[in-house]
FITI-515237 format. One record per residue (C-alpha): z negated, x, y; residue number from 1; residue in one letter. Coordinates in Angstrom, 3 decimals, always signed. Last residue first. Layout:
REM FITI-515237
Z,X,Y,NUM,A
...
REM end
This chain:
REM FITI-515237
-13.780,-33.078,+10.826,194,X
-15.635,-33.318,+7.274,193,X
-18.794,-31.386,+7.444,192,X
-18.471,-27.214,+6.937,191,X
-19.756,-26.267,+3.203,190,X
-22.174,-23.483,+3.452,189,X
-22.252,-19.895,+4.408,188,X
-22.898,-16.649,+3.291,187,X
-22.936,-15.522,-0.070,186,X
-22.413,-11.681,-0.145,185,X
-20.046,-9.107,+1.485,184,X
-21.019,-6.029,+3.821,183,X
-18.138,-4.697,+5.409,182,X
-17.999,-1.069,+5.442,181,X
-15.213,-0.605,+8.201,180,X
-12.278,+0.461,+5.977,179,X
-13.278,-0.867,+2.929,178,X
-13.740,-4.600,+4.306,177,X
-10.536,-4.312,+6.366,176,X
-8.742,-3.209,+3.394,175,X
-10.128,-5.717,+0.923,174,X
-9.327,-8.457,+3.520,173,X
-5.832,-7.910,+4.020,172,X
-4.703,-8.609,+7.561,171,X
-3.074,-10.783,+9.304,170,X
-3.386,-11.126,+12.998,169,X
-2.857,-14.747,+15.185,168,X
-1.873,-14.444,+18.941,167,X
-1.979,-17.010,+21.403,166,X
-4.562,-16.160,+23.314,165,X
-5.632,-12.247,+22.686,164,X
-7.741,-9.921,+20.811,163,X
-5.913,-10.687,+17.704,162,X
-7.952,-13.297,+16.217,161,X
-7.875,-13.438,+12.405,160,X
-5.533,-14.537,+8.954,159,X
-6.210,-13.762,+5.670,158,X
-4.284,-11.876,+3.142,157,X
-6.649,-11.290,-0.560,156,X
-9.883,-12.148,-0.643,155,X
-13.274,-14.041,+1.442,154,X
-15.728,-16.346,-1.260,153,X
-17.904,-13.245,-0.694,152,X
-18.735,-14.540,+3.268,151,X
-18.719,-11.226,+5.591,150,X
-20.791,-9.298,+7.117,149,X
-19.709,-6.856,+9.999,148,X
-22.868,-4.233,+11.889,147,X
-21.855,-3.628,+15.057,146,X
-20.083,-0.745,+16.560,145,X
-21.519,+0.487,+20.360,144,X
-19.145,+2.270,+22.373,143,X
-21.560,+1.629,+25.563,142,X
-18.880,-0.976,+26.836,141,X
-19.892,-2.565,+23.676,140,X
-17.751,-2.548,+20.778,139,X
-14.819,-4.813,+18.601,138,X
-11.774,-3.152,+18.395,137,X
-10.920,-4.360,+15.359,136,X
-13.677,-6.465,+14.068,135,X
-12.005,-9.764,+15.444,134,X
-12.902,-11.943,+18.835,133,X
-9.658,-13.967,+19.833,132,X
-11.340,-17.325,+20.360,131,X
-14.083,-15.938,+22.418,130,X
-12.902,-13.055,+24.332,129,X
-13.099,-9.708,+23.486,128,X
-14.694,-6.456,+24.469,127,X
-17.245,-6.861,+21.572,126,X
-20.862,-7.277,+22.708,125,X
-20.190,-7.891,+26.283,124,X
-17.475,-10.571,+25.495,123,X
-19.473,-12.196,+23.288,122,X
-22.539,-12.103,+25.638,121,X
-20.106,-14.218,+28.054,120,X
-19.428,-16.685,+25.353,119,X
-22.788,-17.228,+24.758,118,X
-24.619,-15.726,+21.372,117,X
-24.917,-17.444,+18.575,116,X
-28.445,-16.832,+17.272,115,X
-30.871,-14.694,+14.844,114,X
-34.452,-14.117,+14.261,113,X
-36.304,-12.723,+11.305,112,X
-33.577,-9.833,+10.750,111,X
-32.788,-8.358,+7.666,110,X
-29.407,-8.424,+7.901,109,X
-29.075,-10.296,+4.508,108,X
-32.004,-12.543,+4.697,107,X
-30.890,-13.264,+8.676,106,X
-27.423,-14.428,+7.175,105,X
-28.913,-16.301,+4.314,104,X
-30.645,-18.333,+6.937,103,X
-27.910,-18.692,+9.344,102,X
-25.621,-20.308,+6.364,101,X
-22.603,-19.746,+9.095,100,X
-19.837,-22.561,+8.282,99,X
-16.969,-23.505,+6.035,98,X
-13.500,-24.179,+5.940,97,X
-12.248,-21.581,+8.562,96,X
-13.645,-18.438,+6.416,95,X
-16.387,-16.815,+8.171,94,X
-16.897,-13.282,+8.836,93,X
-19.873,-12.439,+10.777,92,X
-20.579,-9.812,+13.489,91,X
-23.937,-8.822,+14.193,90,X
-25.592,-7.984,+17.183,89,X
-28.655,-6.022,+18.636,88,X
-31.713,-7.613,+20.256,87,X
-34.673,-5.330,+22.457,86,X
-37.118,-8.304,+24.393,85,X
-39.902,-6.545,+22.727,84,X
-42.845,-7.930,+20.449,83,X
-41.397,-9.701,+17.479,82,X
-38.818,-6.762,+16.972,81,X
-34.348,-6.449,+16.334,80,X
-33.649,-10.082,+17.504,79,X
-30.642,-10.702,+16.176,78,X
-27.568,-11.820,+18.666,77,X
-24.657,-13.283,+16.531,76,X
-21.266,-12.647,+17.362,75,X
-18.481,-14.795,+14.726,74,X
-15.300,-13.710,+13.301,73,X
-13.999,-16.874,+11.926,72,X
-11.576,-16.446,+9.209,71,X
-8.463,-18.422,+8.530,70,X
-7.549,-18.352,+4.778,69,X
-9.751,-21.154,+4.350,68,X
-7.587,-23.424,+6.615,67,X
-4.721,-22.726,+3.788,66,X
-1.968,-20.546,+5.491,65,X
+1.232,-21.238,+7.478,64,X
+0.642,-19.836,+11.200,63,X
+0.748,-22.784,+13.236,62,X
-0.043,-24.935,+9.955,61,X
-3.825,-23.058,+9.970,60,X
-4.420,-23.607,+13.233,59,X
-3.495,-27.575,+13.465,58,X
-5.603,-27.877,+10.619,57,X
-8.087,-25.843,+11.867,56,X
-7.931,-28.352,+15.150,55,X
-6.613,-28.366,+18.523,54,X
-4.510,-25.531,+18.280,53,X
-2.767,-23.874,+20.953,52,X
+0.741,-21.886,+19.828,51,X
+1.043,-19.327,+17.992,50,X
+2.810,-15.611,+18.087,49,X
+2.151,-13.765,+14.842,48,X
+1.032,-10.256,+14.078,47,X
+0.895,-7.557,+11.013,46,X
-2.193,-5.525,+10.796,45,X
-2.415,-2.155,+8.763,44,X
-5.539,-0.786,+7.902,43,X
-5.988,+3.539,+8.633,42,X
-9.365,+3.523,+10.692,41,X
-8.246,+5.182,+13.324,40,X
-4.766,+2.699,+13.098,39,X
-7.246,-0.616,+13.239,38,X
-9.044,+1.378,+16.548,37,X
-6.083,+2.154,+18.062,36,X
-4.423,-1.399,+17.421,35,X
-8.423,-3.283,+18.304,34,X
-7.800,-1.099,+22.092,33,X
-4.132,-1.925,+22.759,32,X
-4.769,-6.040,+21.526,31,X
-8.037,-5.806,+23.988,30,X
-5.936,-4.432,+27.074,29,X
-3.034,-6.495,+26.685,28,X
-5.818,-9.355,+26.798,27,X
-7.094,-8.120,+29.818,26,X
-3.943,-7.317,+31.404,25,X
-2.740,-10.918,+30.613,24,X
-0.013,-11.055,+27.627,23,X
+3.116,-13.427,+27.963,22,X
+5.385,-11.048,+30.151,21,X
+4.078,-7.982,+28.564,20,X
+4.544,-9.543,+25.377,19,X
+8.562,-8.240,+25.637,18,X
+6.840,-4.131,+25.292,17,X
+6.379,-2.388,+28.551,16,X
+2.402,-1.849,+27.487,15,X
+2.583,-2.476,+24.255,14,X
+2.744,-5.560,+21.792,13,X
+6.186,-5.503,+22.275,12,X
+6.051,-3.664,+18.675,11,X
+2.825,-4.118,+16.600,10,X
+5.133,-6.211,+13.280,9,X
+7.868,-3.371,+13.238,8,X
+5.895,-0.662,+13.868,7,X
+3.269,-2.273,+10.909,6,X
-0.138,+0.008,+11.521,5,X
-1.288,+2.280,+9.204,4,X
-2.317,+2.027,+5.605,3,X
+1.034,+1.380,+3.734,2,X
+0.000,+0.000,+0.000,1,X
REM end
């Protein structure tokens, strides 16, 4: 299997590239930084224009997979002591069709206490937005990695958030798991219907 980077699938992507015109600066920026940081690490990401999506549903016809092959990268803030303010983060990998078992998630990390953080906190903890938060790229101003978990039921070709609006990344799981030791076990639950 090819380890680096797709040419073919990352071009326009770029700075002077034909997503110039669609891509903010900021989101330009983010897509540059999780591409460096994907080709450090030797995984290869292929990309997909979409369109909005009101639904996973809607998200997972936009880019033809099963809703479950959709994963959620979500930013939790765990608090690190009972008797400081201090928190770190964790990033969890959900698939589409279910949701964060928070308990099993705090077992796992070892933490007592542990939240979604705001959308702003998101961006501070990962340089992305919400909506197009993945693990590539994904630090602190500081440089900062966070610890990635991820739900066991996750294999094969899934796809992410690419670090920007509009854009879909797939990737294949074992890969990104290997390549930025991603902790697997049981965690989530069945989402509700809707």
């Amino acid at each position: 299997m090819e380890t680096t980077p797709d040419p073919a699938a990352t071009a326009g992507l770029a700075a002077g590239g034909p997503a110039d015109a669609i891509l903010s600066e900021e989101d330009r920026a983010s897509v540059e930084r999780l591409l460096r940081d994907a080709d450090a690490h030797g995984v290869q990401l292929r990309f997909i224009r979409r369109g909005q999506a009101n639904s996973l549903q809607e998200a997972a016809a936009a880019v033809g997979v099963e809703p479950r092959e959709i994963v959620k990268t979500l930013v939790a803030r765990a608090k690190v002591t009972q008797t400081t303010k201090e928190h770190s983060y964790v990033l969890a990998l959900i698939p589409g069709d279910r949701q964060v078992d928070w308990a099993k998630l705090r077992r796992l990390a070892g933490m007592k206490k542990m939240s979604m953080t705001a959308p702003e906190e998101a961006v501070e903890a990962t340089g992305h937005r919400p909506g197009t938060i993945t693990p590539f790229g994904a630090e602190s101003a500081e440089g900062v990695r966070w610890p990635i978990y991820a739900d066991e039921s996750i294999t094969g070709r899934i796809a992410m958030g690419a670090g920007a609006a509009g854009l879909s990344l797939f990737v294949d799981s074992a890969a990104l798991f290997a390549a930025y030791d991603v902790v697997t076990a049981d965690i989530t639950r069945t989402a509700p219907p809707g």
